[in-house]
ZARO-249638 format. One line per 3 residues: number of its first residue (from 1); for each residue z, y, x of N, C-alpha, C, O. Coordinates in nm, 3 decimals. Example, Ala and Ser with C-alpha at 12.3 -4.5 7.8 and 13.67 -1.06 7.14 Angstrom:
BEGIN
1> 0.780 -0.569 1.319 0.780 -0.450 1.230 0.780 -0.330 1.320 0.846 -0.332 1.424 | 0.708 -0.225 1.285 0.714 -0.106 1.367 0.787 0.003 1.290 0.804 0.114 1.341
% end
This chain:
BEGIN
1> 3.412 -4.495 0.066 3.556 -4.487 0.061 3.602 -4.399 0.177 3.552 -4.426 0.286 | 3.685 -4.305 0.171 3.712 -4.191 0.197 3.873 -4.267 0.315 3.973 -4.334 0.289 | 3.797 -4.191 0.473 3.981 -4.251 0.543 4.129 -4.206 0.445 4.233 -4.272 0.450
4> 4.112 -4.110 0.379 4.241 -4.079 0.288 4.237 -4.218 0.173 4.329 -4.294 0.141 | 4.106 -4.215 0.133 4.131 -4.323 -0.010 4.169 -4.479 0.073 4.261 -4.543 0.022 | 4.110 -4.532 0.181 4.138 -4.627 0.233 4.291 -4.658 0.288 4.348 -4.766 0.274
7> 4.345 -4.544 0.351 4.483 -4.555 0.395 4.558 -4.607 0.227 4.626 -4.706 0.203 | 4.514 -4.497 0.132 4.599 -4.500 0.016 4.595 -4.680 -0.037 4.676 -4.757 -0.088 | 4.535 -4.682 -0.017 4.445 -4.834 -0.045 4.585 -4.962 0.025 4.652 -5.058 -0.013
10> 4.567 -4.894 0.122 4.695 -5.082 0.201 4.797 -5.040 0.177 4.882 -5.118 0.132 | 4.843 -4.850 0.204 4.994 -4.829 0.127 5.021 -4.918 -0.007 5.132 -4.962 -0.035 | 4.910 -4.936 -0.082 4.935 -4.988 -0.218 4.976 -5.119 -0.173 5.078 -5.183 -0.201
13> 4.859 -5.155 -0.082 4.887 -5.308 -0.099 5.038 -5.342 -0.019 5.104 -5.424 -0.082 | 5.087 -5.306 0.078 5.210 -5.244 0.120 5.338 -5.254 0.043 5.445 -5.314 0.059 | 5.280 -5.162 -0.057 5.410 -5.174 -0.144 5.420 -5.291 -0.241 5.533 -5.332 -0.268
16> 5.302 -5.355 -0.303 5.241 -5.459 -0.355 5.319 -5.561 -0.261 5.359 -5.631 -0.353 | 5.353 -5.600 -0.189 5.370 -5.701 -0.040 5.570 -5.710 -0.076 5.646 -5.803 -0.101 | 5.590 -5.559 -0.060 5.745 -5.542 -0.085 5.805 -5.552 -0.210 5.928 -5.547 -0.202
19> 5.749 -5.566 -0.349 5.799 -5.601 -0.414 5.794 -5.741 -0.474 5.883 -5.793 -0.543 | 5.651 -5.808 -0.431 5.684 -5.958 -0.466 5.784 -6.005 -0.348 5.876 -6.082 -0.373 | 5.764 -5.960 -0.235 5.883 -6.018 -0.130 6.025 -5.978 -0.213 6.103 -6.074 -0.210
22> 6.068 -5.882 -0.273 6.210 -5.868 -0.310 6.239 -5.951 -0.427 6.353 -5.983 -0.459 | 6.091 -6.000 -0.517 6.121 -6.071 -0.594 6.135 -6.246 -0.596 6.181 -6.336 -0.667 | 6.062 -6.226 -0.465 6.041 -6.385 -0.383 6.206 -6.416 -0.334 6.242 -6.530 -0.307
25> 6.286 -6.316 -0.326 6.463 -6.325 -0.223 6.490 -6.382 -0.320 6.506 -6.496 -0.277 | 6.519 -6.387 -0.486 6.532 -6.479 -0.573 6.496 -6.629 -0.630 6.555 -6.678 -0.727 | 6.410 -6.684 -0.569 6.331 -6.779 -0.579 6.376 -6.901 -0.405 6.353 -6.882 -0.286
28> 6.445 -7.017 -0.480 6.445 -7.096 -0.347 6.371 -7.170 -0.317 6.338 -7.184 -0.199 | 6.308 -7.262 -0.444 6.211 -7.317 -0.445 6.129 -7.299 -0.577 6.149 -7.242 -0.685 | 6.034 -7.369 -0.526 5.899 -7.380 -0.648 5.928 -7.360 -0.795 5.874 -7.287 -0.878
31> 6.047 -7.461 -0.806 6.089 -7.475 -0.946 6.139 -7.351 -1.026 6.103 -7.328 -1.141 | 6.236 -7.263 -0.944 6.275 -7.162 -0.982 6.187 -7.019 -1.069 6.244 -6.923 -1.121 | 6.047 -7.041 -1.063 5.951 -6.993 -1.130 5.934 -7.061 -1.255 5.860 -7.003 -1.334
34> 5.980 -7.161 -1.291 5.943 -7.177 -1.440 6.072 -7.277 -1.493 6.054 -7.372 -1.569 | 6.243 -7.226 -1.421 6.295 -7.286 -1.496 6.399 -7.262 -1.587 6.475 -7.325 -1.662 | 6.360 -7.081 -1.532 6.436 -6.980 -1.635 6.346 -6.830 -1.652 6.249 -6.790 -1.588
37> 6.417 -6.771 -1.758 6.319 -6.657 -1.824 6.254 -6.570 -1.711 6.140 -6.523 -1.714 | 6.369 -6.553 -1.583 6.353 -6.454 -1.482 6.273 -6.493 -1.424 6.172 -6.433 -1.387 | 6.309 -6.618 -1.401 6.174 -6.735 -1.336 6.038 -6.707 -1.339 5.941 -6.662 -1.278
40> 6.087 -6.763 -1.457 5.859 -6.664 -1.506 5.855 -6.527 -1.483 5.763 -6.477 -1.419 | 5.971 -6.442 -1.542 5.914 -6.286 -1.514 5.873 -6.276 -1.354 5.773 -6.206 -1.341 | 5.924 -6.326 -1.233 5.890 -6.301 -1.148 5.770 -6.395 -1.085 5.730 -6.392 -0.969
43> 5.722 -6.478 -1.190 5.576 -6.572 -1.158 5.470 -6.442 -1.211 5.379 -6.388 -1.148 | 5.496 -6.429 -1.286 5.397 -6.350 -1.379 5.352 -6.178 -1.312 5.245 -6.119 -1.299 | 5.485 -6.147 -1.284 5.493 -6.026 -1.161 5.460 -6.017 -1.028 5.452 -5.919 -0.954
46> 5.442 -6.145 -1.007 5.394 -6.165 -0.862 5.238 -6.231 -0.852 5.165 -6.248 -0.755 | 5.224 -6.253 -0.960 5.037 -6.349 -0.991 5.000 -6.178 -1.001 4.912 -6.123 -0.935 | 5.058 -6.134 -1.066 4.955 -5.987 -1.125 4.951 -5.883 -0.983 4.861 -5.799 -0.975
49> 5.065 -5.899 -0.862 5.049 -5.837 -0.762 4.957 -5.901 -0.637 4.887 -5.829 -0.567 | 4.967 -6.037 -0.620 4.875 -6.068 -0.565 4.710 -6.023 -0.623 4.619 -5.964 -0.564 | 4.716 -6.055 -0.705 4.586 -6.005 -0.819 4.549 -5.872 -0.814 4.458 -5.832 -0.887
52> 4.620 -5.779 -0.721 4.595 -5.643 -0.715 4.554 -5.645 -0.582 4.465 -5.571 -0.541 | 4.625 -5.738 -0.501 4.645 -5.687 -0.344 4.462 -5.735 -0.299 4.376 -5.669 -0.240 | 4.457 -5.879 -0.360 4.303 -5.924 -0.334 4.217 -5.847 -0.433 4.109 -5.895 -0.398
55> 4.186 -5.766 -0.528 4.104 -5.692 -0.569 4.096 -5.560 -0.486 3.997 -5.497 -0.446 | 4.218 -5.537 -0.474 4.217 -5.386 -0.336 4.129 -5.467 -0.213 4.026 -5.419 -0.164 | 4.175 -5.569 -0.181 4.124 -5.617 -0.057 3.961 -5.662 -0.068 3.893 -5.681 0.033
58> 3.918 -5.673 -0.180 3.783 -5.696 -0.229 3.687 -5.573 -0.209 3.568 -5.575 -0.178 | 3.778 -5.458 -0.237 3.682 -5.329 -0.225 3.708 -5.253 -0.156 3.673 -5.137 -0.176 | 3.800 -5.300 -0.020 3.749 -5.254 0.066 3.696 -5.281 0.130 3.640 -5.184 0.180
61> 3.660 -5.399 0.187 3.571 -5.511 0.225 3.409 -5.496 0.156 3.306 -5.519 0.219 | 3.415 -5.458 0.036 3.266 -5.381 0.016 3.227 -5.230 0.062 3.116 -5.197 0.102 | 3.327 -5.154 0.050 3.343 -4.986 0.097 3.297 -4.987 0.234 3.213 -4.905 0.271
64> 3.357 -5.089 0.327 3.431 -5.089 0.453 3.408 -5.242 0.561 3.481 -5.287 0.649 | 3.289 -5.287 0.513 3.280 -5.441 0.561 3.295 -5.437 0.705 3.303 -5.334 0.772 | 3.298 -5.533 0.739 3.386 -5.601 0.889 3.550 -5.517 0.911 3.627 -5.544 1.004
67> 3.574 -5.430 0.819 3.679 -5.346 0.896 3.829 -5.448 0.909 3.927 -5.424 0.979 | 3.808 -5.561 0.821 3.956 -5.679 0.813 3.894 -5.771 0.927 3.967 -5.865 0.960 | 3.755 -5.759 1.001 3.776 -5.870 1.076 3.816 -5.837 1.177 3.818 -5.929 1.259
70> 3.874 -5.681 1.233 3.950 -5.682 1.323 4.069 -5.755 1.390 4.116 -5.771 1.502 | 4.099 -5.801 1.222 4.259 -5.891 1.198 4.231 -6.014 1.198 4.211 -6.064 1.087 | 4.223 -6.089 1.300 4.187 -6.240 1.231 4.335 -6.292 1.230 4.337 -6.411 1.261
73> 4.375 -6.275 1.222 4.527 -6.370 1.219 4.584 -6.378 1.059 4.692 -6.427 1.028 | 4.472 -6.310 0.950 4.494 -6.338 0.829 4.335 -6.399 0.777 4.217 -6.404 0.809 | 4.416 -6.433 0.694 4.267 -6.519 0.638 4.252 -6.455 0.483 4.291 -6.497 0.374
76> 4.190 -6.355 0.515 4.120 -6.270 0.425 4.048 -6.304 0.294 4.071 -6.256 0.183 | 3.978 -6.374 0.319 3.888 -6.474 0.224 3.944 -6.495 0.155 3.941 -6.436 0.047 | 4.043 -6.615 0.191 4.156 -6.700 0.093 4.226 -6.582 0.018 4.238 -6.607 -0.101
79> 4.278 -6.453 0.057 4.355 -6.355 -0.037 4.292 -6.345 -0.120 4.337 -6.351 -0.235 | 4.163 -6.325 -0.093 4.049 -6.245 -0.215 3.989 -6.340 -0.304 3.916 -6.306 -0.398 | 4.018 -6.463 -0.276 3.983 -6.550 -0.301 4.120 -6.573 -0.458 4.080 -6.562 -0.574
82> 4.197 -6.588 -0.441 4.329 -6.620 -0.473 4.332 -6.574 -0.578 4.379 -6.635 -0.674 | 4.257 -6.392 -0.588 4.231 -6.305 -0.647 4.163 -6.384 -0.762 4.213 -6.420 -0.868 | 4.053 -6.399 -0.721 3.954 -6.471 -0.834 4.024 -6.606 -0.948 4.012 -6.635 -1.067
85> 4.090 -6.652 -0.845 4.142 -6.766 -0.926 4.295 -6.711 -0.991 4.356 -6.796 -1.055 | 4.342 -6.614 -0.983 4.454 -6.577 -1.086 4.405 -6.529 -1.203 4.459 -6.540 -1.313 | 4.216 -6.429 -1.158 4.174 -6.423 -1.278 4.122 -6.465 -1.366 4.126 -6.409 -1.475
88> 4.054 -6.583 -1.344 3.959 -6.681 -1.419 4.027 -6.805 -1.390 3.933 -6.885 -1.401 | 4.134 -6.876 -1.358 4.149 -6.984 -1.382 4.315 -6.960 -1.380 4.378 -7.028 -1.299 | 4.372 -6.889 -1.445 4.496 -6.817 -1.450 4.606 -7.006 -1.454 4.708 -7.042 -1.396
91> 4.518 -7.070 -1.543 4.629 -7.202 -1.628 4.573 -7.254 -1.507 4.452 -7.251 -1.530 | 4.589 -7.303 -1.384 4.540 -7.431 -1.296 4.638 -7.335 -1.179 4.606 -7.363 -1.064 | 4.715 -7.263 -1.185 4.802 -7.187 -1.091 4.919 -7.279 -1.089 4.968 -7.320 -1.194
94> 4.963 -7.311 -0.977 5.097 -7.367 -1.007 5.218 -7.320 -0.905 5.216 -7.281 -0.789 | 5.331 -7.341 -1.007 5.428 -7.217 -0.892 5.463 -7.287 -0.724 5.530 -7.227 -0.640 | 5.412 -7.399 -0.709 5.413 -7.440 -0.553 5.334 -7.361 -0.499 5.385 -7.264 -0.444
97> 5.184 -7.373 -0.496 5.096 -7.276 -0.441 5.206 -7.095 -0.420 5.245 -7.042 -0.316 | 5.220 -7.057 -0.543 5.294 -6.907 -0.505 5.390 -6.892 -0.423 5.424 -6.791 -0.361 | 5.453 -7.036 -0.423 5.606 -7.034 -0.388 5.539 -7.011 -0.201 5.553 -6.921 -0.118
100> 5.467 -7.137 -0.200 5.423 -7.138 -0.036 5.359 -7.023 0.025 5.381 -6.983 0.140 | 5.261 -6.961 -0.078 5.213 -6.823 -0.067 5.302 -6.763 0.008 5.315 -6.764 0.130 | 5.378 -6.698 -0.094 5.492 -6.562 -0.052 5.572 -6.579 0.056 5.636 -6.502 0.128
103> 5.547 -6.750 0.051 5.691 -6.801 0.182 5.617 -6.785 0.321 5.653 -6.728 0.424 | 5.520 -6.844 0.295 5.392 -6.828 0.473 5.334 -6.711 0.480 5.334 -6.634 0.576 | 5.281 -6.696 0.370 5.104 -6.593 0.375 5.192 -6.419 0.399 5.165 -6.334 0.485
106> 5.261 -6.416 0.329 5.313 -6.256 0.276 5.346 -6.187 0.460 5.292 -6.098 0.526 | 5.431 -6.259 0.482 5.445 -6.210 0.633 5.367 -6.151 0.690 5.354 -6.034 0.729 | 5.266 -6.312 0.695 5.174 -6.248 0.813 5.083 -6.101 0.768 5.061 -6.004 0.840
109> 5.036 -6.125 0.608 4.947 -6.038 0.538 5.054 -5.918 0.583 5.030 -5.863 0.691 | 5.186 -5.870 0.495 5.267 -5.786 0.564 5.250 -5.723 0.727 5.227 -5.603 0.747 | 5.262 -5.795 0.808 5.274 -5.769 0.973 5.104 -5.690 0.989 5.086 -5.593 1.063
112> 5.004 -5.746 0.915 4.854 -5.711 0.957 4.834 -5.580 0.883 4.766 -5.496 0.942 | 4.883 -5.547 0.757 4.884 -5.419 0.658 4.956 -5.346 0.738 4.890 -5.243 0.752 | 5.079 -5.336 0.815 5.155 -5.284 0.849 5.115 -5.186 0.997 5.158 -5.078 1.038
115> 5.019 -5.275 1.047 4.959 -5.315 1.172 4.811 -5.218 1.153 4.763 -5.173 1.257 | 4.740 -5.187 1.017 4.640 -5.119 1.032 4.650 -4.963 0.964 4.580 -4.861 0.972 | 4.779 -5.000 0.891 4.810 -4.854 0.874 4.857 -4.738 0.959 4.832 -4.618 0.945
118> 4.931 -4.799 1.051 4.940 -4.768 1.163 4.815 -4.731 1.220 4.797 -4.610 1.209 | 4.732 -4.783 1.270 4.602 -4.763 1.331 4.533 -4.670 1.236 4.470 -4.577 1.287 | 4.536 -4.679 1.132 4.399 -4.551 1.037 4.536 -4.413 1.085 4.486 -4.340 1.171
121> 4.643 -4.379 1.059 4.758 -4.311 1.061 4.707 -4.206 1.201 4.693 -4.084 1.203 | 4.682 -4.324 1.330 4.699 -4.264 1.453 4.488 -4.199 1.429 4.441 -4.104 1.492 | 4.439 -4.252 1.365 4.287 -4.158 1.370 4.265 -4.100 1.309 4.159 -4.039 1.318
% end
């Protein structure tokens, strides 16, 4: 994986980050994911972006191993992890888990993406 393809790589996930966050400003709690149509559109839009951000984060972590353990203040694993289980166990998802996701995890994941693009940018 190429420093151009890798930068391109967290921009995605980046922008991936900013649009479930704009779709998360709609959502107050848990319930609000499955108790109207928009509800779900933005469960369903935000399972499929996490589902991108940990498959990006999967290969670069094979391209590029140790390069996320610079960051420990995210827990990497669990993203990529998250990944796996939106894809193979899609029905055992429940919108608490997302809700708490986007509400805790996104930040910090945000602040650390934000934080290494910067750094590939300046080399």
């Amino acid at each position: 994986m190429s420093d151009k393809t890798l930068l391109a790589s967290f921009e995605f996930i980046l922008e991936s980050i900013s649009l479930v966050q704009s779709w998360f400003a709609q959502i107050s709690q848990p319930d609000d994911y499955i108790l109207t149509l928009q509800g779900k559109s933005h469960f369903d839009a935000t399972l499929m972006r996490l589902q991108a951000i940990g498959e990006t984060l999967k290969k670069i972590e094979k391209h590029r191993p140790g390069l996320l353990k610079d960051y420990p203040g995210v827990n990497w694993h669990e993203i990529i992890r998250l990944r796996d289980i939106i894809s193979h166990h899609y029905e055992q998802l429940s919108q608490e888990i997302i809700y708490y996701t986007c509400k805790t995890d996104l930040p910090e994941l945000k602040a650390a993406i934000e934080n290494i693009i910067t750094r590939l940018k300046e080399n």
